[in-house]
N, C-alpha and C positions, 0 to 999 in steps of 0.2 A: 494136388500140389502139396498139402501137409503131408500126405502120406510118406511123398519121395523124400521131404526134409527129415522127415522124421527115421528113415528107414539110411540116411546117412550117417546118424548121427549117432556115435560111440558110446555116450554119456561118461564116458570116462575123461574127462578134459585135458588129464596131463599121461603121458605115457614114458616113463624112461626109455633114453634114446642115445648111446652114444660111441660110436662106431670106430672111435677113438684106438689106435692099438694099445695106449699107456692108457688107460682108462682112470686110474687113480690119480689122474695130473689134473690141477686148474689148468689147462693151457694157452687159454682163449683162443681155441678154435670156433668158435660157435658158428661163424659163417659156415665152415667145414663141415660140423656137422649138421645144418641145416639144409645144405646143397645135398649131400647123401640122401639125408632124410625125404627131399624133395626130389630126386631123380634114381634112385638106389643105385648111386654110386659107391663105390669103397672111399674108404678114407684118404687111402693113398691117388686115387684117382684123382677124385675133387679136390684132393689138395695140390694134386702137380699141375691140373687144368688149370686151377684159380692161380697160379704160382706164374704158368704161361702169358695168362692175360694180361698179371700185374706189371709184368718186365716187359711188357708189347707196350705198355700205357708209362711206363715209367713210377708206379705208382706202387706202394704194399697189398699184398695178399688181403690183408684187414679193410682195406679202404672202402670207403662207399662207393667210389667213383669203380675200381677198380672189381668189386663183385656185383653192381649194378649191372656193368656193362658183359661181363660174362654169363646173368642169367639173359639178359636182353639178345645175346648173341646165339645161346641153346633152347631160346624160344619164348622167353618168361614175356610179359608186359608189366609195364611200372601202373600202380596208380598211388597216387597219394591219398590219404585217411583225412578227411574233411573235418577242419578240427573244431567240431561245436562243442564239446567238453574236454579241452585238453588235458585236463590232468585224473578226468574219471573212465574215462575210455581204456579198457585195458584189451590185454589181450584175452583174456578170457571173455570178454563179451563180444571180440570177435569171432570168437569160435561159437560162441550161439548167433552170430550173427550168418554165420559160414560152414555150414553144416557138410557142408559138398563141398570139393576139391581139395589142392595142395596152394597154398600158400607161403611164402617167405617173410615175412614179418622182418621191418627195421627199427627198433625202438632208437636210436642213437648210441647204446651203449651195448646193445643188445642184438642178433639177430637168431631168429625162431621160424621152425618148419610148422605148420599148423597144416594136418591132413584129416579130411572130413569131420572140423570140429576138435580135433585131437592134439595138442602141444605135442612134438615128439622133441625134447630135450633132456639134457643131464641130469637138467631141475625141473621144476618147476614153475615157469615164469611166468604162469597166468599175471600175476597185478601187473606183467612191464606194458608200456605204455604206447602201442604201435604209431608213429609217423608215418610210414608208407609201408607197399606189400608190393610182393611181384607176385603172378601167376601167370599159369596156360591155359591158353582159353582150350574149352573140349575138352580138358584130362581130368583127371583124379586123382 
């Protein structure tokens, strides 16, 4: 069992990620580019889907309610982050904690693709502070 954790695991924690076509813009896409990151969609893709869903819900592209329910729909599951240290649980010690699979990470301000251990974002955000994650069960 250690072996297979260990034989997932990148040791590189954060990986530039952003698939963005204006790559130079803050533009808070982050959901956008964590649905890429988690299914290798384009940009333009995951932005029109997530765009579809939101007008189907009456809600923003940005919303929780509104990219919740789009990965729920392409196969993701919700779980919530059990909060026995809420303010020192970051995302990087999810990523030692989750060495295997794709992950979507919601911090509230923040949301992040984490693949076998690996942040794939513009940043950096290992210290943000995960609330909940979606995944598929079986993939990687």
């Amino acid at each position: 069992m250690a072996w297979a954790l260990f034989y997932c695991y990148d040791f590189n924690m954060y990986r530039y990620f952003n698939p963005n076509p204006i790559k130079d813009k803050q533009t808070g896409d982050c959901t956008v580019r964590a649905i890429c990151a988690a299914t290798g969609m384009s940009w333009d893709e995951a932005f029109d889907e997530l765009c579809i869903k939101a007008k189907e819900m009456g809600e923003m592209p940005s919303s929780n309610n509104a990219w919740g329910q789009y990965l729920q729909d392409i196969g993701f599951t919700y779980r919530a982050i059990p909060n026995t240290c809420p303010f020192c649980y970051t995302a990087a010690d999810f990523c030692a904690d989750h060495p295997c699979g794709t992950f979507i990470l919601g911090t509230g301000t923040h949301v992040i693709c984490i693949r076998n251990g690996v942040i794939l974002d513009s940043y950096d955000s290992s210290d943000k502070v995960p609330l909940y994650c979606f995944y598929r069960k079986g993939r990687k």
